[in-house]
C-alpha positions in Angstrom: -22.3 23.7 -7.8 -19.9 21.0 -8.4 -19.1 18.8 -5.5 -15.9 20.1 -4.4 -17.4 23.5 -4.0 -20.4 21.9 -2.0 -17.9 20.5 0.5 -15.8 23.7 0.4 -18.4 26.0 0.6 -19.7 23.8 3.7 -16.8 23.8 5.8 -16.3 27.7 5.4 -20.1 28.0 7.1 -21.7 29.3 3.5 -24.7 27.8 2.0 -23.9 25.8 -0.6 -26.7 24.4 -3.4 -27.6 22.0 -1.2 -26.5 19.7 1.8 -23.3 18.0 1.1 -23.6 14.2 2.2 -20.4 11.5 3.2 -19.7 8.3 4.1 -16.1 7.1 6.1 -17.1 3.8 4.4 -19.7 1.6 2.5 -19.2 -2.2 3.2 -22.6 -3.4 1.8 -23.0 -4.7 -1.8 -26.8 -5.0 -1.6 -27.2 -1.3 -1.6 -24.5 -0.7 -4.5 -26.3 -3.3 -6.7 -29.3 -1.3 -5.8 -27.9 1.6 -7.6 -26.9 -0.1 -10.6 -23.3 -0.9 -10.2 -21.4 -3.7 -10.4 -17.4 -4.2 -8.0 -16.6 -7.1 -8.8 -14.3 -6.1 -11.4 -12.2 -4.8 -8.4 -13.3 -2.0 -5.9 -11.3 0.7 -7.6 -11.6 3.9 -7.4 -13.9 4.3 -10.4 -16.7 2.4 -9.4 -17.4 2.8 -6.6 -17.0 7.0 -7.0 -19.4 6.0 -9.9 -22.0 4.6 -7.0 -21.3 7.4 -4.8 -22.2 10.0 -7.6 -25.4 8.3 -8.3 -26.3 7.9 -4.7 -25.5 11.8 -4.5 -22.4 11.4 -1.6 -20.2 14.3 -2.4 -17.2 13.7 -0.2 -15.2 10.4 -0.7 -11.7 9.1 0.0 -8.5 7.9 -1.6 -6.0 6.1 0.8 -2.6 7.2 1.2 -1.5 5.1 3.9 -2.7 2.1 6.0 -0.7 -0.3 3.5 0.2 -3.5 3.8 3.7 -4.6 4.7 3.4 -7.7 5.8 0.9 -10.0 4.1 -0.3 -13.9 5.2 -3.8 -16.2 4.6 -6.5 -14.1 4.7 -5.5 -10.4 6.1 -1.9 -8.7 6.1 -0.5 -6.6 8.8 -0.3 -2.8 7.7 2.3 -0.6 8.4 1.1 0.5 11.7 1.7 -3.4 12.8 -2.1 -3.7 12.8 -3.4 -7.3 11.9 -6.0 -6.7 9.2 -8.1 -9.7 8.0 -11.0 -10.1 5.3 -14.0 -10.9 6.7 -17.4 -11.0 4.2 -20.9 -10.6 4.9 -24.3 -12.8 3.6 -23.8 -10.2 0.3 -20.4 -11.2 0.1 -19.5 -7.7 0.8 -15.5 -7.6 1.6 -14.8 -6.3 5.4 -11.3 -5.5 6.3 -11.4 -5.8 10.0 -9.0 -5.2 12.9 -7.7 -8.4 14.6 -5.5 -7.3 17.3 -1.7 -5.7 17.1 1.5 -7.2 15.9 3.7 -5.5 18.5 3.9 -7.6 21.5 6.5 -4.8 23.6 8.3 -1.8 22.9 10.9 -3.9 21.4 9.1 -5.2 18.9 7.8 -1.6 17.7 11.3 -0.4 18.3 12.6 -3.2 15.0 9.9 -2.2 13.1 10.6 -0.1 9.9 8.6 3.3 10.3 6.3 4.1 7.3 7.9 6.8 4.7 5.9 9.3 3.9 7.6 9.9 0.3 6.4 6.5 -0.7 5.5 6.8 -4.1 1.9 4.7 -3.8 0.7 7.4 -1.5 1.1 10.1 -4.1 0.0 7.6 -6.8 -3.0 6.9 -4.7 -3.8 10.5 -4.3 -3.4 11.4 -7.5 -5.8 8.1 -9.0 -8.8 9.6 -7.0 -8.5 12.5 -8.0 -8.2 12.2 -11.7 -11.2 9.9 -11.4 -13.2 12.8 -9.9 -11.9 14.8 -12.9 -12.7 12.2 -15.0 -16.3 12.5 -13.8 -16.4 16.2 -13.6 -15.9 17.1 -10.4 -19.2 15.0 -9.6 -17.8 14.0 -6.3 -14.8 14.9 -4.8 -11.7 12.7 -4.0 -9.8 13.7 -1.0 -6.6 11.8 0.4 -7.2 9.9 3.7 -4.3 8.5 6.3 -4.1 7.0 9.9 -2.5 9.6 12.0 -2.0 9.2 16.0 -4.0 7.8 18.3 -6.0 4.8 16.3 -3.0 3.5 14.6 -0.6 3.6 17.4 -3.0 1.9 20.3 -3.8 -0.7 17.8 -0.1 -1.4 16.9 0.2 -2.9 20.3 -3.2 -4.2 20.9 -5.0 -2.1 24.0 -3.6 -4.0 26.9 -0.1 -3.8 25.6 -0.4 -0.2 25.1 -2.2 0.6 28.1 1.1 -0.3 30.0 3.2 1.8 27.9 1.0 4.9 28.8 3.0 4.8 32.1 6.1 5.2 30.3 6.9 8.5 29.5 9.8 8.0 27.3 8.2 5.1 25.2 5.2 7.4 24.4 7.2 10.1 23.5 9.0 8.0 20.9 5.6 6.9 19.9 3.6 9.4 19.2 7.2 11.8 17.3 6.9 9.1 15.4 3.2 8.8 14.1 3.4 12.8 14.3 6.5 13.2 11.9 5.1 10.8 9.7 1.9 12.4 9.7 2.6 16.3 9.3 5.4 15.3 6.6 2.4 13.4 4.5 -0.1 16.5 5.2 2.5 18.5 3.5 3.3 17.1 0.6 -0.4 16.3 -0.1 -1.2 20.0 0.3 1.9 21.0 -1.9 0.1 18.7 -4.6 -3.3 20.5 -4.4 -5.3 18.1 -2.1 -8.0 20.8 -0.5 -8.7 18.5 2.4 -7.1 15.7 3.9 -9.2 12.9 6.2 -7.3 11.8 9.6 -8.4 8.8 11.1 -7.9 8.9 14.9 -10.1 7.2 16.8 -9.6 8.7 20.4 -12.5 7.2 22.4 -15.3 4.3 22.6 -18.7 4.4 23.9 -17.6 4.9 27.3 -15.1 7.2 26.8 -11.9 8.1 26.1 -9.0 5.6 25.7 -6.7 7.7 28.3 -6.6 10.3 30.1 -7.2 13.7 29.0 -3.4 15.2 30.4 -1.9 12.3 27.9 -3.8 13.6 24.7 -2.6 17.0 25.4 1.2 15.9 26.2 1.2 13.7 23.9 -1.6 14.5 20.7 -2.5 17.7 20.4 0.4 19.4 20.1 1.1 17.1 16.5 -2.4 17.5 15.7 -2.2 21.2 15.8 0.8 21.1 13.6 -0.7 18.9 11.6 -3.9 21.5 10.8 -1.1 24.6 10.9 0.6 22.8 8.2 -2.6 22.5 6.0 -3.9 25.5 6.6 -0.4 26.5 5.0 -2.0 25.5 1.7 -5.5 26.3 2.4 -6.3 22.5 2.7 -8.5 21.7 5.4 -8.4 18.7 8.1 -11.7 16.4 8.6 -10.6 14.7 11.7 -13.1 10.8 11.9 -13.2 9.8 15.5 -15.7 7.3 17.3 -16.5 7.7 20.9 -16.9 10.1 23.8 -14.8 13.3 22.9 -16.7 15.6 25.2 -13.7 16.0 27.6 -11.5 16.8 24.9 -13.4 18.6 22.5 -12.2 22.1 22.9 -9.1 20.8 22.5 -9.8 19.3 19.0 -11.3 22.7 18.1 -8.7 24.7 19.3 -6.1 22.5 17.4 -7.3 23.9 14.0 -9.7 20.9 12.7 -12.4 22.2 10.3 -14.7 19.4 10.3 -15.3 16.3 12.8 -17.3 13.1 12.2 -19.2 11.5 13.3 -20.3 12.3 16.8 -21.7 9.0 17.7 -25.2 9.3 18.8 -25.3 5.6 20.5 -22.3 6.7 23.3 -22.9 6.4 27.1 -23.0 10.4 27.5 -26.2 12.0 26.6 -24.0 15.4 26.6 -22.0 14.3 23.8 -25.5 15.3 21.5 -24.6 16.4 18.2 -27.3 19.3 18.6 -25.7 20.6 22.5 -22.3 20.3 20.5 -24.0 22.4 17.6 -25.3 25.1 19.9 -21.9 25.7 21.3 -19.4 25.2 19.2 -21.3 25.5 15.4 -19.6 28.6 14.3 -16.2 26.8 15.1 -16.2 23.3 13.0 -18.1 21.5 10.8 -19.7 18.9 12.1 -20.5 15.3 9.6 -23.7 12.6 10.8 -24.5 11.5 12.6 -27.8 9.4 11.9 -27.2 5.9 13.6 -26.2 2.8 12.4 -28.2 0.7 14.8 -30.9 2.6 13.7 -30.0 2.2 9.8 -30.5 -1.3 10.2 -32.8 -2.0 12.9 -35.3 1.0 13.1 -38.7 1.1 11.6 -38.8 4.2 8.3 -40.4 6.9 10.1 -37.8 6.7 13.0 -35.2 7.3 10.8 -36.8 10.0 8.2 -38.0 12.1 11.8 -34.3 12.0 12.5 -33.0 12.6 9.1 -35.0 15.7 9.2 -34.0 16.8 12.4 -30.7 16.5 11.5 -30.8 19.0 8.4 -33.6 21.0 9.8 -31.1 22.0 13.2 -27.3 21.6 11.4 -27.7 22.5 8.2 -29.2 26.2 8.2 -26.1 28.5 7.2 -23.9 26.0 6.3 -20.8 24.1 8.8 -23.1 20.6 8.4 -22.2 17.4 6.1 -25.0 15.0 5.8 -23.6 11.2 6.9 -24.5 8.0 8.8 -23.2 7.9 12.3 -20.4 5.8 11.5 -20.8 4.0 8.0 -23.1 1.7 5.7 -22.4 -1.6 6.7 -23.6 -4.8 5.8 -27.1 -4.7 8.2 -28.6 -1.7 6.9 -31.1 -2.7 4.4 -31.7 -0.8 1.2 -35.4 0.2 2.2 -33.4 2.0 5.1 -30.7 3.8 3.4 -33.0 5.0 0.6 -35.3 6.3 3.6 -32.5 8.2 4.7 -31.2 9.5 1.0 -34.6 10.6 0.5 -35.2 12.9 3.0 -31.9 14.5 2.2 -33.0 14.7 -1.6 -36.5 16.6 -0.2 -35.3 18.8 2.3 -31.8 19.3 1.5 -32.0 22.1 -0.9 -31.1 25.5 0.3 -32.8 27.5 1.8 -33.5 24.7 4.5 -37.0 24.6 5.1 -38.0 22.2 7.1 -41.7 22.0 9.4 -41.0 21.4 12.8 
């Protein structure tokens, strides 16, 4: 199988070859030197598809929104209003980090110019993975990714700033019609094109929970997001929703909006309920689930910890498809390359179908 047929066949709960792996982002350059290649001609699509390949990560992303609009010393604020900066690690890995939100009231989001999703650089974007992924045939497979709700629009404002807009009815409203407009327009056209899946990221929660109250997401979220996935599902293009956090008080909610696939289901929140082998037993025939091995653990835990958990992982999820192999969060610059090839390996042993793993 090529890997777009891995993934697909995955997410419809069929065995595929093998376990399909993913990553929602690699910021270490240790572990991509590792494998033989070289970025810093530029971290275009092509190389570092060519790294994913060769580390045998089938799912990978172009980026069809999150651009810059407005750019200054060091960062540039995107067209969310989210203050980006570059940061770089010991490797002198390149870490676009969020440094706070450029809206300081309503007002200020009111004057700003909405992203459009007919922009030609999202289509152009799109369309450069994916020819790269032909160009490598089909080796991995290129799928667009764009901020949707929640993430982009709390981080806009900054959380306090939005945390007193939640009490405003009207202001969310024009919010979140906004983000969801925006955000089932670009589905669309990215389906009409052929994509087969698009990535939403939407954080809706941190460790401790979620970032308001459940009666908001469903006012407010759910009802774009499930337009969102009707919309795909349209084209037969499927939604991988990435959210951190605590989800478990909204989680049927996510499944009964239409998303195929989730990740990463954090395994270092505050709730030892939200388990990605409870959420499994309940709710496996309904979504495929992506991770969720730790990143503390990645860079912090000794080899057998993480090879016992790797194994876990594929021996519970895996069996009769609806399971994407992943980190639970990304590879970033603390996970050492003794770790992540601990965790590649068990995949390359035991990932084969049919899963057979000892207990």
């Amino acid at each position: 199988m090529n890997a777009p047929e891995r993934v697909l066949t995955t997410i419809e709960h069929k065995e595929p070859d093998r376990v399909p792996a993913f990553e929602s982002a690699f910021t270490n350059n240790t572990i991509i030197k590792h494998y033989g290649v070289n970025l810093s001609g530029g971290r275009g699509y092509k190389n570092i598809y060519k790294f994913f390949s060769k580390a045998r990560i089938d799912l990978v992303l172009s980026y069809v929104s999150i651009f810059p609009r407005k750019m200054f010393r060091g960062g540039y604020i995107d067209e969310y209003g989210r203050v980006m900066k570059y940061e770089y690690a010991e490797d002198k890995t390149m870490i676009l980090a969020y440094h706070g939100g450029h809206f300081e009231s309503f007002e200020d989001y009111e004057s700003w110019e909405q992203p459009d999703p007919n922009l030609k650089s999202r289509m152009n974007q799109f369309l450069s993975g994916r020819s790269v992924q032909k160009e490598m045939d089909d080796a991995v497979f290129s799928i667009p990714s764009t901020g949707a709700l929640m993430e982009c629009s709390w981080q806009g404002f900054g959380m306090e700033t939005f945390s007193r807009i939640t009490g405003r009815d009207k202001q969310m409203r024009r919010i979140f019609n906004d983000r969801g407009t925006f955000t089932v327009e670009l589905v669309k056209i990215l389906a009409e094109n052929d994509a087969k899946m698009v990535l939403l990221w939407d954080d809706y929660g941190f460790k401790n929970g979620l970032f308001m109250r459940p009666s908001l997401y469903r006012k407010h979220i759910f009802p774009w997001l499930k337009q969102i996935c009707d919309t795909a599902h349209k084209y037969d293009c499927k939604i991988l929703l990435h959210s951190d956090g605590d989800l478990m008080e909204i989680f049927e909610d996510i499944i009964k909006c239409g998303v195929d696939a989730i990740h990463p289901i954090e395994s270092t929140t505050a709730n030892p309920d939200y388990d990605i082998f409870k959420l499994n037993e309940k709710y496996g025939d309904e979504i495929t689930f992506i991770g969720n091995l730790s990143p503390i653990m990645l860079a912090f835990g000794e080899i057998s910890e993480i090879e016992d958990y790797a194994k876990k992982l594929i021996r519970e999820l895996a069996p009769g498809g609806g399971y994407i192999f992943s980190s639970g969060h990304s590879i970033h610059p603390a996970v050492t390359v003794d770790r992540f090839e601990a965790m590649q390996n068990i995949k390359r042993k035991y990932g084969t179908y049919p899963i057979n793993i000892p207990d």
